[in-house]
C-alpha positions in Angstrom: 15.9 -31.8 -47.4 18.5 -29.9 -46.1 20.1 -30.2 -42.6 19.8 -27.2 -40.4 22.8 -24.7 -41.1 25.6 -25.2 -38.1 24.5 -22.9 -35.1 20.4 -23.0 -35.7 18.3 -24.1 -33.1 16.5 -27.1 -34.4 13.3 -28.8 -32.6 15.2 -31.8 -31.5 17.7 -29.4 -29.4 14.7 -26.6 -28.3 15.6 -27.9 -25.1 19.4 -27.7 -24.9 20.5 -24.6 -23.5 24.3 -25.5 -24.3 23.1 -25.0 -28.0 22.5 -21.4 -27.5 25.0 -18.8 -28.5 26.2 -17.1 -24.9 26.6 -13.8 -27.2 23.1 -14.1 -28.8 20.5 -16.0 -26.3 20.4 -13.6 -23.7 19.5 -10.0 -25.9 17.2 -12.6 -28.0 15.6 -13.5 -24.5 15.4 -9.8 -23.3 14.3 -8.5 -26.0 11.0 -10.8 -26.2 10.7 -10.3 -22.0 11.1 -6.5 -22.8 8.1 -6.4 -25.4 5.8 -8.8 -24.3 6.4 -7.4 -20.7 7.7 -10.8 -19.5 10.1 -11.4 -17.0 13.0 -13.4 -18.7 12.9 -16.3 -17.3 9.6 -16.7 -18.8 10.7 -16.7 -22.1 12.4 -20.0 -23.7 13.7 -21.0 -27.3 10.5 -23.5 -27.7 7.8 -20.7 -26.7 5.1 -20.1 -29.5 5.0 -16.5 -29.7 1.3 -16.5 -30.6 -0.2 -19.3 -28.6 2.1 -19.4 -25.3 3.6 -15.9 -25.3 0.6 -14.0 -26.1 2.2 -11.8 -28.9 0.3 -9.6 -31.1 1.3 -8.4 -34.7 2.4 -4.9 -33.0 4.3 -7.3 -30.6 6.2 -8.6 -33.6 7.4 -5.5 -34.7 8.7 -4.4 -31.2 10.3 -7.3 -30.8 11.9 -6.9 -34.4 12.8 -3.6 -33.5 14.4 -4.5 -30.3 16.4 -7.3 -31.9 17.5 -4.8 -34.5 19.0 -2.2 -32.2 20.9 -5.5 -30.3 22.5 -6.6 -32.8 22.6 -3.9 -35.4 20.7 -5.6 -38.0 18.1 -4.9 -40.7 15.2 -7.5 -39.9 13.3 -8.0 -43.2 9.6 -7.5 -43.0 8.0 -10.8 -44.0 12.0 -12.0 -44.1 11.1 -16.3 -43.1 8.6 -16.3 -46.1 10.1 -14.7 -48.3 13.7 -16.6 -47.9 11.1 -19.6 -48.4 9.7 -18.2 -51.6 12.7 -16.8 -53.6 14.5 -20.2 -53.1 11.7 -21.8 -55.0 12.0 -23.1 -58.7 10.5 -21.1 -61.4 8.3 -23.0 -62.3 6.6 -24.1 -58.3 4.3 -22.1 -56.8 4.4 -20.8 -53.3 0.3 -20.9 -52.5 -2.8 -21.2 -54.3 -5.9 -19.5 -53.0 -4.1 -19.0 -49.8 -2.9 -22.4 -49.1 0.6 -23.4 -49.2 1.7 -26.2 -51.8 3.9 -28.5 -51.3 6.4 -27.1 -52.5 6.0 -24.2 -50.4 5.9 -26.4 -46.9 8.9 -28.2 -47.7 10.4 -24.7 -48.7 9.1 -23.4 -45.1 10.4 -26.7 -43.3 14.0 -26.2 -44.2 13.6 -22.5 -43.4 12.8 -23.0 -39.6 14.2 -26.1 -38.5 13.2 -25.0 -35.2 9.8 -26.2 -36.0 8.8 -29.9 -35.8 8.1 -30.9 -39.5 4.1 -31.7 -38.1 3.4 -28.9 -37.7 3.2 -27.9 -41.4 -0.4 -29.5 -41.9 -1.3 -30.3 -45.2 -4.2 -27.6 -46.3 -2.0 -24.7 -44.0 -3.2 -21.6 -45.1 -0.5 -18.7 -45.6 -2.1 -16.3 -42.5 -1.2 -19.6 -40.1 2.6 -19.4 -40.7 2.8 -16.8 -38.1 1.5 -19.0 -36.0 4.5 -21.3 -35.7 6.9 -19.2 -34.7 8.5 -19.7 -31.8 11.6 -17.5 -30.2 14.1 -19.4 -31.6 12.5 -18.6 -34.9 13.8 -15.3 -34.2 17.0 -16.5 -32.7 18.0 -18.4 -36.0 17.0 -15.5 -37.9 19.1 -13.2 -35.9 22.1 -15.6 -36.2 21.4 -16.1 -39.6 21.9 -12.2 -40.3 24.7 -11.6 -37.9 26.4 -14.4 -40.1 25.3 -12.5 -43.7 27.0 -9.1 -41.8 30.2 -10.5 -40.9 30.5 -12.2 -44.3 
């Protein structure tokens, strides 16, 4: 498996605010305080945005919308999973009657190294994706597509 690309908030460093981009962290942070109505010290890397933030799927696209205007970027709808499923083989398959394979788990793993790799059960149904993310799966996906811009 691959090592998290250089920048990317994995789970071992969740905690370390010196691995946060000065230029980055603080729109990322206000723009999840902004549409969650949070105050932004109530809004870290490690957060689950379903389970300890609260977020809704019309929070999502706020905060995708928010993110967007920051950084003049194009979020892609659906953009973690589907980064997870076009680097899959022909012949692998991402799920099979709604539950991930393998494949698809180790596909989602390296896709958001902010996520301890326990998390991904075995039996994880495609509707729980969502409920792993955490801010700095939006942080890495923001620094992942101010990277794909500038190059």
């Amino acid at each position: 498996m691959s090592a998290a690309p250089t920048g990317y908030l994995t789970h071992e460093a969740l905690d370390d605010a010196s691995a946060l981009d000065p230029d980055v962290w603080p729109k990322v942070r206000t723009a999840f305080a902004e549409a969650l109505g949070l105050d932004d010290d109530e809004v870290e890397p490690g957060h689950r945005i379903i389970e300890e933030l609260d977020a809704e799927s019309l929070d999502f696209l706020d905060i995708a919308f928010r993110l967007e205007r920051a950084f003049d970027i194009k979020i892609p709808r659906g953009g973690i999973e589907d980064a997870a499923k076009n680097d899959m083989g022909a012949d692998e398959t991402y799920e099979v009657g709604g539950v991930l394979t393998p494949a698809a788990r180790a596909r989602l793993m390296q896709a958001m190294p902010e996520v301890p790799p326990g998390e991904f059960k075995e039996e994880m149904r495609v509707v729980e994706v969502a409920e792993l993310f955490r801010v700095a799966t939006f942080y890495n996906l923001v620094l992942h597509l101010l990277a794909e811009k500038e190059g």
